[in-house]
KEKE-3310 file (N, C-alpha, C; in steps of 0.2 Angstrom, whole numbers, plus 5000, padded with zeros to 4 digits):
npx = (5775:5763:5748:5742:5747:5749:5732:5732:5740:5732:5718:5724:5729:5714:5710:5718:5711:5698:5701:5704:5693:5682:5679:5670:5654:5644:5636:5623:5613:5598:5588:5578:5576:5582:5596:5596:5608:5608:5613:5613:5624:5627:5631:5615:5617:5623:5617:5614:5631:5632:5639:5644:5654:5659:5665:5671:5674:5681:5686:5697:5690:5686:5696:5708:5702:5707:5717:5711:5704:5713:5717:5705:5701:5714:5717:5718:5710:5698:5694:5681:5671:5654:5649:5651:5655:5655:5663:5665:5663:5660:5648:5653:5663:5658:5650:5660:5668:5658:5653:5667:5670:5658:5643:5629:5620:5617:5619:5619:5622:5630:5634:5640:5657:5667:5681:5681:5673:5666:5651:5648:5649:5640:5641:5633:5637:5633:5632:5622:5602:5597:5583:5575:5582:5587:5592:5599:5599:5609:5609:5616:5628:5644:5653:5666:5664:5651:5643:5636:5630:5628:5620:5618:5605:5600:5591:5599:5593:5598:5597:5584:5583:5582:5592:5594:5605:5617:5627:5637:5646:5650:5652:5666:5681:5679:5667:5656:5658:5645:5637:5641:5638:5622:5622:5626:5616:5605:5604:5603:5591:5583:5587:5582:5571:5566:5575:5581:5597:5608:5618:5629:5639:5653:5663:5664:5672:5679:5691:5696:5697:5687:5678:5676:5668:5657:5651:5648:5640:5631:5628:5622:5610:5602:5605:5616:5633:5651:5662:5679:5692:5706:5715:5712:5716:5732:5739:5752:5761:5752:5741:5722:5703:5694:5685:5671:5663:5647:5638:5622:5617:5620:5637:5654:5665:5680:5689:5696:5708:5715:5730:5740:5733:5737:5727:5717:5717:5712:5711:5705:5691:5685:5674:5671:5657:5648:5630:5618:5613)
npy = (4415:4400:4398:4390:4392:4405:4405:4400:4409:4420:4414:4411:4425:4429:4422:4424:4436:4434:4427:4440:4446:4437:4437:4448:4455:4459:4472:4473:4480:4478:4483:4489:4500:4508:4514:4528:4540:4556:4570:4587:4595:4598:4609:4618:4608:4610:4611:4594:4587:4576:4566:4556:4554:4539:4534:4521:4516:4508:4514:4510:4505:4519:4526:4534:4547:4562:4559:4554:4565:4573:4566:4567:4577:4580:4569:4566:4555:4553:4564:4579:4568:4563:4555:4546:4530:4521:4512:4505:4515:4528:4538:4550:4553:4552:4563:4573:4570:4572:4585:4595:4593:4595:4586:4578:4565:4549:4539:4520:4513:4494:4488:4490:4489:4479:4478:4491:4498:4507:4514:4505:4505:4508:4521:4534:4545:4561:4575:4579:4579:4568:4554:4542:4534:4519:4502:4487:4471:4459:4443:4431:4431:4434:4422:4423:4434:4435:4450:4458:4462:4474:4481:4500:4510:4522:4535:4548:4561:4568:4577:4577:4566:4549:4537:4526:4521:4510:4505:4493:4480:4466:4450:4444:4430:4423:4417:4405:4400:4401:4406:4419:4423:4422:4433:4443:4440:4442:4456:4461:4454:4466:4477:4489:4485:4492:4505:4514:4520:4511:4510:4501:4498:4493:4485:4470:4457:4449:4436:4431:4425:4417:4419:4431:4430:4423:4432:4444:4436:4434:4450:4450:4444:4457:4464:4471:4478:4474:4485:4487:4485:4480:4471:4476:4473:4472:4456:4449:4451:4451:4452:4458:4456:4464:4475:4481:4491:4490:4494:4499:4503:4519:4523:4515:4527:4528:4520:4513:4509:4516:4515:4522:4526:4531:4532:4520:4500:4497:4500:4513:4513:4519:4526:4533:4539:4540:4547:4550:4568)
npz = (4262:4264:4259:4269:4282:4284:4285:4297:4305:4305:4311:4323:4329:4329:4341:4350:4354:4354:4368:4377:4377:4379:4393:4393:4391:4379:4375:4365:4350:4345:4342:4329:4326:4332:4343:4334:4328:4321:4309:4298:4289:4278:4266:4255:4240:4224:4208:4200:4193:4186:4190:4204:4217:4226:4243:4253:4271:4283:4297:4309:4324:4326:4327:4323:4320:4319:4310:4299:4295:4291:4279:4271:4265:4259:4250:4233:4228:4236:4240:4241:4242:4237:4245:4259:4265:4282:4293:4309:4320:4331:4336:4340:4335:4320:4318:4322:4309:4298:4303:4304:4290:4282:4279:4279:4291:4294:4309:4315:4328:4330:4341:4357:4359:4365:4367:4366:4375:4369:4356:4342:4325:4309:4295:4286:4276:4267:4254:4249:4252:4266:4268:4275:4287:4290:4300:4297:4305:4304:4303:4312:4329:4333:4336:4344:4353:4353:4346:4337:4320:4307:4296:4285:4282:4271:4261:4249:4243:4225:4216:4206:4210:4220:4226:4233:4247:4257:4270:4276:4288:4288:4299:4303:4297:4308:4309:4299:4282:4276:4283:4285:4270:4269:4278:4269:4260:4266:4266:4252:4249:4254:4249:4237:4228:4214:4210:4201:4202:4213:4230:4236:4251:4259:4273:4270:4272:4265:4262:4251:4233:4230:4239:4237:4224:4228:4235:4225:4214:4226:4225:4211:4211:4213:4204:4204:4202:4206:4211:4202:4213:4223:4233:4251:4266:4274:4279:4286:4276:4266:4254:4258:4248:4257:4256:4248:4234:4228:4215:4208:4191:4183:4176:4177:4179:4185:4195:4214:4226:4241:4245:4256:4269:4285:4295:4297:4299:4287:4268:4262:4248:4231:4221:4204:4199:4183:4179:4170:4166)
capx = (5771:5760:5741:5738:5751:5744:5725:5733:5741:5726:5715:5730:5725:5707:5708:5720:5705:5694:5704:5702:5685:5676:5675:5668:5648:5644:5629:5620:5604:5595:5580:5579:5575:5587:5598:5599:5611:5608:5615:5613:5630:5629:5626:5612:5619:5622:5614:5619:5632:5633:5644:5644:5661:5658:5669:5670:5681:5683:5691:5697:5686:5687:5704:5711:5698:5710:5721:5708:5702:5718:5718:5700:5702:5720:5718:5714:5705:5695:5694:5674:5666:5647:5644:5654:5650:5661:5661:5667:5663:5655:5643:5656:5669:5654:5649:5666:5669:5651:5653:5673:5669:5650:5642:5623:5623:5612:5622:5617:5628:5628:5634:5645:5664:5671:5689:5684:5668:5662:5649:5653:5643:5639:5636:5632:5640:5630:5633:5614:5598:5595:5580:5570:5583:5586:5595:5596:5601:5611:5607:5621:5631:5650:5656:5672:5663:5643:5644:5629:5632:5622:5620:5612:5603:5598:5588:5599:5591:5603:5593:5576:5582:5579:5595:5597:5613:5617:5633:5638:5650:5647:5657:5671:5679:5676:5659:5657:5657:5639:5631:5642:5634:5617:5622:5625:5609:5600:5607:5602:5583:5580:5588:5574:5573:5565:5575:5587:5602:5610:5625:5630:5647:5655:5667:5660:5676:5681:5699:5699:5694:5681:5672:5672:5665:5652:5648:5647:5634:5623:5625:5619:5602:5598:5606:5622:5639:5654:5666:5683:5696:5710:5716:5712:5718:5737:5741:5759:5763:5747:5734:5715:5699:5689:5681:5671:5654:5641:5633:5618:5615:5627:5645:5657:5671:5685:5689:5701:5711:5721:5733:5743:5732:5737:5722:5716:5721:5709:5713:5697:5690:5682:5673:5667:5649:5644:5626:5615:5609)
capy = (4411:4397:4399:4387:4396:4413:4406:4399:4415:4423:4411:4412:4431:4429:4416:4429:4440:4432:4424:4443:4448:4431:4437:4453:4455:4463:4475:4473:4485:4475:4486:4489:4508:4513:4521:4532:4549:4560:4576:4590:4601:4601:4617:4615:4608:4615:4606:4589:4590:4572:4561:4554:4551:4535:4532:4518:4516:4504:4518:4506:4507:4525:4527:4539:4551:4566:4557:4552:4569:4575:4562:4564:4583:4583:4565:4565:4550:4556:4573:4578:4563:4565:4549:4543:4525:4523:4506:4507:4521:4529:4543:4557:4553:4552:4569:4578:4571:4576:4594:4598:4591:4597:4582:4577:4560:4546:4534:4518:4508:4488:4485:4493:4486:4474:4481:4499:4502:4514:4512:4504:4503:4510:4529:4537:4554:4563:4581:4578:4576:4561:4551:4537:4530:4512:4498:4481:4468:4456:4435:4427:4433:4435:4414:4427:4438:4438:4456:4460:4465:4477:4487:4506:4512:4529:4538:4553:4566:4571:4582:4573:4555:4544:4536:4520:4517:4505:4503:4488:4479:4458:4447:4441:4422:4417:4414:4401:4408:4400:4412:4426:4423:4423:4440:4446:4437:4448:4464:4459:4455:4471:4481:4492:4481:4497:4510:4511:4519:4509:4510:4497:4498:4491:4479:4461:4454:4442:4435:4426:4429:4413:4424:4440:4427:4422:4439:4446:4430:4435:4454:4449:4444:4463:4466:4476:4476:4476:4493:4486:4488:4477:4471:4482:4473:4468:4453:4446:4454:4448:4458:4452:4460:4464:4483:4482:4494:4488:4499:4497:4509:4523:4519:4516:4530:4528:4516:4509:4506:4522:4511:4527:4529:4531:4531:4512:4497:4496:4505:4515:4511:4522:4525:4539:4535:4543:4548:4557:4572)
capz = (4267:4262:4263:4275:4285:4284:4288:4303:4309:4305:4316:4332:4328:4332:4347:4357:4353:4360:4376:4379:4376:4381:4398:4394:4388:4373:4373:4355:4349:4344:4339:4320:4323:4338:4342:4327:4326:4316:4308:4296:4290:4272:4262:4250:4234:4219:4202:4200:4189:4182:4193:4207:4220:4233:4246:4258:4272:4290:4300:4314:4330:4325:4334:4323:4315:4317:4305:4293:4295:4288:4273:4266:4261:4256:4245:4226:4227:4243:4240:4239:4241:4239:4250:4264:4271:4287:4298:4314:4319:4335:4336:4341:4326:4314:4320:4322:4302:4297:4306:4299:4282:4279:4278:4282:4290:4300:4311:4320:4333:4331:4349:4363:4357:4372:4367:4367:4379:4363:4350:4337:4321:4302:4294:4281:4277:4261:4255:4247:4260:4267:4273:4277:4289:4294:4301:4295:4309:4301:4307:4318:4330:4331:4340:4349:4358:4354:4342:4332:4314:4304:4290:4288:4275:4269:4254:4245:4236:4219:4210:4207:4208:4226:4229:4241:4251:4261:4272:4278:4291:4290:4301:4300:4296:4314:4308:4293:4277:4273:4288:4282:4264:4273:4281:4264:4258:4271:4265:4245:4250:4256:4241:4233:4217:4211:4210:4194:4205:4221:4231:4243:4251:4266:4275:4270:4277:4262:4263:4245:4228:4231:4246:4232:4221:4231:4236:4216:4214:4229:4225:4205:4211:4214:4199:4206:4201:4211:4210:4202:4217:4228:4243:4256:4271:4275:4284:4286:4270:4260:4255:4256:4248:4263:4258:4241:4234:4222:4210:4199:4186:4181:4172:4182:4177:4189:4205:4216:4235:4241:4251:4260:4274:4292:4299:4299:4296:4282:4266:4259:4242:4232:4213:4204:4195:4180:4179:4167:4172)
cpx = (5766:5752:5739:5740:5747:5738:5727:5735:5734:5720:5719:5728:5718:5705:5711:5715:5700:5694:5701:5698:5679:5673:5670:5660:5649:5639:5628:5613:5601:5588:5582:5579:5580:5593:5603:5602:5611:5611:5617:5619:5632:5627:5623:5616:5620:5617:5616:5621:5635:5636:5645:5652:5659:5665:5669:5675:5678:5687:5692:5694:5688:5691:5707:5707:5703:5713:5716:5705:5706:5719:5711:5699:5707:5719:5715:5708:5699:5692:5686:5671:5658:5643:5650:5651:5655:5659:5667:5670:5657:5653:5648:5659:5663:5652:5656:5668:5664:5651:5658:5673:5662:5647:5636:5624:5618:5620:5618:5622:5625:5627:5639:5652:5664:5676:5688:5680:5662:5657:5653:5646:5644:5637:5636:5632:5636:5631:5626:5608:5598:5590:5578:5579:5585:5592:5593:5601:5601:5611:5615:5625:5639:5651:5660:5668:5654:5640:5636:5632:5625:5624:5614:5611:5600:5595:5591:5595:5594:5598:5585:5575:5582:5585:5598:5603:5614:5628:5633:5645:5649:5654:5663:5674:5679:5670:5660:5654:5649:5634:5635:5640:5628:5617:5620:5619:5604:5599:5603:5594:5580:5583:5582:5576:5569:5567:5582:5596:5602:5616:5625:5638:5649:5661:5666:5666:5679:5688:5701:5694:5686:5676:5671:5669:5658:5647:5645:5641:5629:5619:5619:5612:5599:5600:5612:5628:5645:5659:5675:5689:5703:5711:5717:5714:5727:5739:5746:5760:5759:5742:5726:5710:5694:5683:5678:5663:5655:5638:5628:5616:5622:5632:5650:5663:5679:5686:5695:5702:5716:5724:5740:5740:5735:5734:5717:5722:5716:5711:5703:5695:5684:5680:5670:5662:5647:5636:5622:5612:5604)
cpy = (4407:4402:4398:4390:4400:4411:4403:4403:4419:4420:4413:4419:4434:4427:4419:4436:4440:4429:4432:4446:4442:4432:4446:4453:4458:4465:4477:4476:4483:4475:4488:4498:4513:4511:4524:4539:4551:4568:4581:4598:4603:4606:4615:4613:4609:4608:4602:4589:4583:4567:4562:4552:4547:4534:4527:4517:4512:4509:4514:4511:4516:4527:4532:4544:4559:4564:4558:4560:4576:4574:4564:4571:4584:4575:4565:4560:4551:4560:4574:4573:4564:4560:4546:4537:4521:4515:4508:4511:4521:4535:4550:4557:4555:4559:4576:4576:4576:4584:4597:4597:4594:4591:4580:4568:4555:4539:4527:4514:4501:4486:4494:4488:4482:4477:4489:4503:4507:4511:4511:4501:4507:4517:4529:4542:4556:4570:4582:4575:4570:4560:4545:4532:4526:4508:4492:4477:4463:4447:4435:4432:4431:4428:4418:4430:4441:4444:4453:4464:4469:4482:4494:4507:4519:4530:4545:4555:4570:4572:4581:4565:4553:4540:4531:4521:4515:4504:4498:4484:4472:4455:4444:4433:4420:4415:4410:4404:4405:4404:4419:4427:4426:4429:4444:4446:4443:4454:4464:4460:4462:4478:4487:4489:4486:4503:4509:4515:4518:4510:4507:4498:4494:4488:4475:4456:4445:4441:4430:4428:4423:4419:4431:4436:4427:4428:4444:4440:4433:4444:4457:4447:4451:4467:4471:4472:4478:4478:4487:4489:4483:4475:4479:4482:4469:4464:4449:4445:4453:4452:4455:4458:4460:4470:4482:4487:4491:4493:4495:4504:4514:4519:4523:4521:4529:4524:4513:4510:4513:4519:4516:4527:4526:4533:4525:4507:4491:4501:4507:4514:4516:4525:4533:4538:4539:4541:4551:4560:4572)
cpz = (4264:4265:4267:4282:4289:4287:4295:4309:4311:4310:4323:4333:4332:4340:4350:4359:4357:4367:4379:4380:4378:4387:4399:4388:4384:4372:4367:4356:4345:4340:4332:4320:4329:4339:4336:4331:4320:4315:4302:4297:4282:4268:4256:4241:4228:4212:4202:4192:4184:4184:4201:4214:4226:4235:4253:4262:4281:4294:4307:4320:4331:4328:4332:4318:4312:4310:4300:4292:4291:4279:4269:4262:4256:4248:4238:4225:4233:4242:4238:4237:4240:4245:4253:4266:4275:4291:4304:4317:4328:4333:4336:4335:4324:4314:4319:4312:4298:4298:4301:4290:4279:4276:4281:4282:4294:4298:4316:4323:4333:4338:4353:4362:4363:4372:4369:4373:4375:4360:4347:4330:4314:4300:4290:4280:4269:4260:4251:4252:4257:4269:4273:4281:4292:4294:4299:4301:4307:4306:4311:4321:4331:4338:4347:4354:4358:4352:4338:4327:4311:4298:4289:4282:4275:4263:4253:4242:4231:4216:4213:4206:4217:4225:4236:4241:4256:4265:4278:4284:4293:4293:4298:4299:4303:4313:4300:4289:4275:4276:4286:4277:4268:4277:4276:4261:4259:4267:4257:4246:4252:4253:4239:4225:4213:4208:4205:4196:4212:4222:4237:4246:4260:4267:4277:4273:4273:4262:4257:4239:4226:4233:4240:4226:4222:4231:4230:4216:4217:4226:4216:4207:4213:4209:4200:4204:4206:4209:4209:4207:4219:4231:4245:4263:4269:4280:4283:4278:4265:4260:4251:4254:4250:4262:4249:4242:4228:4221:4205:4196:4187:4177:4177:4177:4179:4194:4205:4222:4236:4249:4256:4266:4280:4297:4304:4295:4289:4276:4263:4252:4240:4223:4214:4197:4190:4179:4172:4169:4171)
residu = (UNK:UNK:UNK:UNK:UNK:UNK:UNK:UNK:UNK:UNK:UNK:UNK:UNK:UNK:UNK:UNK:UNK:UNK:UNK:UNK:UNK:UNK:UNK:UNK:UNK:UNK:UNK:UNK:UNK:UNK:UNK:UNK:UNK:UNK:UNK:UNK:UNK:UNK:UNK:UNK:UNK:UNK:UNK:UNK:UNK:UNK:UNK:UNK:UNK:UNK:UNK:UNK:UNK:UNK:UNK:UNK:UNK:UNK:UNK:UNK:UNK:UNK:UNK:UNK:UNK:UNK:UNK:UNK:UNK:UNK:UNK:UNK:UNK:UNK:UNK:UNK:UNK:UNK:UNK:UNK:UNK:UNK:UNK:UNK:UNK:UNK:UNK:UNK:UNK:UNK:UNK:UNK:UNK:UNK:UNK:UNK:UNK:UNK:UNK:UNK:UNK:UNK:UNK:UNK:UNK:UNK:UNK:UNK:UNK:UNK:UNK:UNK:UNK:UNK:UNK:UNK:UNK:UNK:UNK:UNK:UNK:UNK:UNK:UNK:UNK:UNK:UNK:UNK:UNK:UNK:UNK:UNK:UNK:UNK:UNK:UNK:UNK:UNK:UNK:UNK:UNK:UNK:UNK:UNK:UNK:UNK:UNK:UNK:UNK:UNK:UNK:UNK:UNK:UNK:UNK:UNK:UNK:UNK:UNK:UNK:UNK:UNK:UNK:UNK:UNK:UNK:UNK:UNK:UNK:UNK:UNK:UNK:UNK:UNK:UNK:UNK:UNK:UNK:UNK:UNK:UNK:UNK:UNK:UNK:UNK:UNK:UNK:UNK:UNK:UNK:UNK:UNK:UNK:UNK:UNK:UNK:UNK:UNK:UNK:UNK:UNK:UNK:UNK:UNK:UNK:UNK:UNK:UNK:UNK:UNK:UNK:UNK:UNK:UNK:UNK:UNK:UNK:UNK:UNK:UNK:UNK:UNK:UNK:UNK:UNK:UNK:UNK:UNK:UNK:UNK:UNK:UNK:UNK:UNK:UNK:UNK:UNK:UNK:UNK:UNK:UNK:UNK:UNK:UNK:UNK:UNK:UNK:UNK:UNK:UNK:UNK:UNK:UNK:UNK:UNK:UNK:UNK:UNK:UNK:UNK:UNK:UNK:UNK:UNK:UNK:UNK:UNK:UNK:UNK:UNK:UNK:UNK:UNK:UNK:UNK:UNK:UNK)
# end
């Protein structure tokens, strides 16, 4: 199937999207500091022991967390993550993961979905404390259905080091990719240009190796590199790279796409960070 083809499906895709959610509001939170969840279930840590495991994942409108809930134990590349960063995601999932998994965690919700009635928004799972947690309220809203985008942010504590991370969820191409940039932007400016490890991760929602271009570009101005990975979506048999993290500092050891799951229809993406101790 041509390109042109495929971005045409992919738009027919959107547009019956939106026929059904146009006539249904979309309540967005708007406030930068609410509504936060939060919740502690990890047993205190042992030494850190020199590495790092991230893991990023889109778990569709959290619809099948059993499943994922199945996957994230049993998979090798999964397995003991020390940092989960979850998109679309409501409060009860993020908590039933957080709880069964042992996982300390702050969630916030972008809006109230149209399609599902639920939260729907970004977390942050850590098996090291978390604090100073915030939301970042990302410019433009979604053209289809008027959503709010946003990204969370948290401070791990591994050992005696401070720890940003940021998980992300930026629109998708119904919005032009120069405000999708400009999402990104957002996210980049408010970085800690201070602190010598970061970890950003999300579903930026690129569908070309331009858009991970771009996105590589904007995330060089804070001095991050982006985690060698994939496609991570399939669409009429093509696969786009929509889920990436950025790291700065450490060596990256290990990374990639664990495209088996039956949970979303995102696959998770996921590195492991050498550190010194």
């Amino acid at each position: 199937m041509g390109a042109m083809r495929l971005f045409f499906y992919l738009l027919l895709g959107v547009g019956l999207t939106a026929v059904f959610t146009a006539c249904q509001s979309t309540q967005n939170y708007d406030d930068p500091n609410a509504p936060l969840f939060a919740g502690s279930y990890a047993e205190t840590p042992a030494d850190f022991a020199g590495e790092l495991k991230i893991v990023s994942w889109n778990i569709k409108f959290a619809g099948e967390v059993e499943q994922a809930l199945a996957e994230l134990p049993e998979v090798e590349a999964l397995r003991a993550a020390d940092f989960l960063l979850l998109q679309e995601m409501d409060e009860a999932s993020v908590d039933a993961i957080a709880r069964t998994l042992g996982y300390n965690y702050v969630y916030y919700p972008a809006s109230v979905h149209p399609e599902t009635g639920r939260n729907f928004g970004n977390a942050i799972l850590s098996k090291w404390p978390l604090s100073q947690p915030g939301k970042i309220v990302l410019p433009y809203e979604s053209p289809t259905n008027g959503q709010t985008r946003i990204a969370v942010t948290a401070v791990a504590t591994v050992g005696d080091r401070e720890i940003p991370l940021y998980s992300t969820h930026n629109e998708t191409f119904v919005l032009s990719s120069e405000k999708r940039l400009q999402q990104t932007e957002t996210i980049v400016e408010q970085i800690d240009k201070g602190a010598d490890i970061v970890i950003a991760g999300g579903d930026f929602n690129t569908i070309s190796q331009i858009g991970v271009a771009a996105l590589e570009e904007r995330f060089a101005k804070a001095d991050m590199e982006r985690v060698p990975t994939g496609p991570t979506v399939i669409r009429a048999g093509k696969g786009f790279p929509a889920d990436h993290i950025f790291v700065r500092g450490g060596e990256i050891a290990a990374s990639g796409v664990w495209s088996e799951t039956e949970a979303s229809d995102h696959f998770p993406v996921w590195v492991e960070l050498a550190l010194e101790k």
